[in-house]
N, C-alpha and C positions, 0 to 999 in steps of 0.2 A: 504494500500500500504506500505509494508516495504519500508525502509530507499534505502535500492540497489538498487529496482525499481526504486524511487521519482526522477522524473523530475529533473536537477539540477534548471529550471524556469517554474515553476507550468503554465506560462501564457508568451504570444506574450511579454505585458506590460515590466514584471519582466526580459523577455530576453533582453527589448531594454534597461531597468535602467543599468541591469548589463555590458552590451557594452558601455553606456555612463558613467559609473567609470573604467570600464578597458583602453577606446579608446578616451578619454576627449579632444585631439589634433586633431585628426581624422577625414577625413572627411566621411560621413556617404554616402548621397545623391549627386550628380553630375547632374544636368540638364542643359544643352544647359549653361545661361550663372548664374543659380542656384547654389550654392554647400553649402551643410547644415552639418556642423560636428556633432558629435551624441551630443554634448550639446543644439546644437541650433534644433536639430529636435526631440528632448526630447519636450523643451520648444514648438515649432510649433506644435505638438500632443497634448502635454496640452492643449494648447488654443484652438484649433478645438474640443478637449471634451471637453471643459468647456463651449465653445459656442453650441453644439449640447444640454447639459444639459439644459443651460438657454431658450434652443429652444423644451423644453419640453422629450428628450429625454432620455432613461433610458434602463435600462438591458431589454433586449430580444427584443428591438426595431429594425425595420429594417432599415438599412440606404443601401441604393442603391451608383453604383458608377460608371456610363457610361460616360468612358476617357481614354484617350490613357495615355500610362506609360509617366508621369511626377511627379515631386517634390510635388505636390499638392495631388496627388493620395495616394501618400506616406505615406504624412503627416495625410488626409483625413481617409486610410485604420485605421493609426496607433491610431486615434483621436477614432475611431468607438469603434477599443478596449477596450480604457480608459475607455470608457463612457460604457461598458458593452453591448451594443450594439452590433447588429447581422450586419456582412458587408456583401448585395448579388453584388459583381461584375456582372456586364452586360455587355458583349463582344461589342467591338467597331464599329465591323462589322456587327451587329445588325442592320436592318431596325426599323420604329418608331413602327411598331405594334409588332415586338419580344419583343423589348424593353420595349412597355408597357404590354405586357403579362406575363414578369418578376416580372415588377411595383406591378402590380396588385392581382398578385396570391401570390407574397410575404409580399403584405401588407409594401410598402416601407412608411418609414414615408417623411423619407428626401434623395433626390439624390444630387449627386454630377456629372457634366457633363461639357460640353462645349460646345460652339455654334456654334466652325469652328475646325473641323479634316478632313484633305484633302477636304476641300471645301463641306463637309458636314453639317447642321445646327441641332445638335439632338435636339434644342428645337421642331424646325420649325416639322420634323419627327414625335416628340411626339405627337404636336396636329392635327396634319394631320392624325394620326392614329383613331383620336375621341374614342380612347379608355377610360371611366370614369377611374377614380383613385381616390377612394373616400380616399385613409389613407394618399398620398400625399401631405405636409400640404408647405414641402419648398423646392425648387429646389436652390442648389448653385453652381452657376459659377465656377469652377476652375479656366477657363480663361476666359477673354472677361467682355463685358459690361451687365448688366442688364438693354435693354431696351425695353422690354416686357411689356405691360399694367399688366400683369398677378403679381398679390401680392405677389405671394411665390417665384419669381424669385429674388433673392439678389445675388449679386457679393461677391468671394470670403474675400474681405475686410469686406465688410460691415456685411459680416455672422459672421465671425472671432471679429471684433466691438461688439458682443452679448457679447462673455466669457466677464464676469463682474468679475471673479474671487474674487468673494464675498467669507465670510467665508466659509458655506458651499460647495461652491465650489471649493475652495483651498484646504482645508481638503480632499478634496475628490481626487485630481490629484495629492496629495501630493507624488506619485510616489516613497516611501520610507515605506515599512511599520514598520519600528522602528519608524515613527514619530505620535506619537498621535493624534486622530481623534478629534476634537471637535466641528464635524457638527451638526448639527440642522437637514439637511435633510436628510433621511432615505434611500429615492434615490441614492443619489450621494455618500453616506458609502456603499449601498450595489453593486453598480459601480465599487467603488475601491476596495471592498473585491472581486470579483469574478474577476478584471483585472490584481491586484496583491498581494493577497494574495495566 
């Protein structure tokens, strides 16, 4: 690719760092009573990709995302990126067997959803479909509570609570590539190389 072609942001990533030094006052995200300026929803994408990594995920993985446009979704899409990770959007208007035949055929590892949009429950949906999902390892709450018997259901906090931002993983979300790499894992360098290099 010549120089006059190249992207001025090879990547989703690289377009949101460059908006968060141009727009650093700025607010980014507005929801209901939410508002995230581009430094604070830099920092909220970090940590949703550093908690997706710690939760095994990695470049080409699928992470699902059945929710209505909120701050979370946002955040959630932007985190998928980091983490090199494949984002399949699922339409919100989805019944539970569309939505698990997304699941399923994509090979989701991890969704991201909610349990009440216009007085509908997509957990409830999901399992009512009795559709298997064998790659489906964690379901996380946008909104709402996790109180499901079911083990892979965690609330957006408690998911978010994973990123340990351990070295390896800080190296990896370091979101700057002038800054030198000196992770250990192989993953999370090759995360960062294809989100923002």
């Amino acid at each position: 690719m010549s120089e006059a072609t190249r992207p001025e942001w090879p990547s989703i990533p690289a377009l949101l760092v460059a908006s968060e030094r141009r727009h650093a006052e700025r607010v980014a995200v507005v929801d209901a009573s939410t508002a995230l300026t581009y430094p604070e929803l830099v920092a909220a994408a970090r940590r949703f990709a550093a908690a997706l990594i710690e939760s095994g995920i990695g470049p080409g993985d699928r992470v699902a995302i059945w929710c209505f446009n909120c701050a979370e979704w946002v955040v959630a899409a932007l985190g998928v990126f980091a983490a090199g990770a494949v984002l399949v959007p699922v339409n919100t208007r989805f019944k539970g067997h569309e939505a698990a035949d997304i699941l399923r055929r994509s090979g989701a590892r991890t969704l991201v959803t909610v349990k009440d949009f216009l007085g509908t429950d997509y957990l409830a949906l999901l399992e009512d479909a009795g559709v298997p999902l064998p790659a489906l390892e964690t379901v996380v709450l946008a909104r709402g509570r996790a109180d499901h018997a079911t083990d892979p259901v965690v609330d957006w906090t408690t998911f978010l609570d994973r990123a340990t931002l351990k070295e390896s993983n800080a190296a990896a979300l370091s979101w700057d590539p002038r800054t030198p790499r000196t992770s250990s894992s192989r993953r999370a360098r090759r995360a960062y190389q294809r989100a923002w290099l």
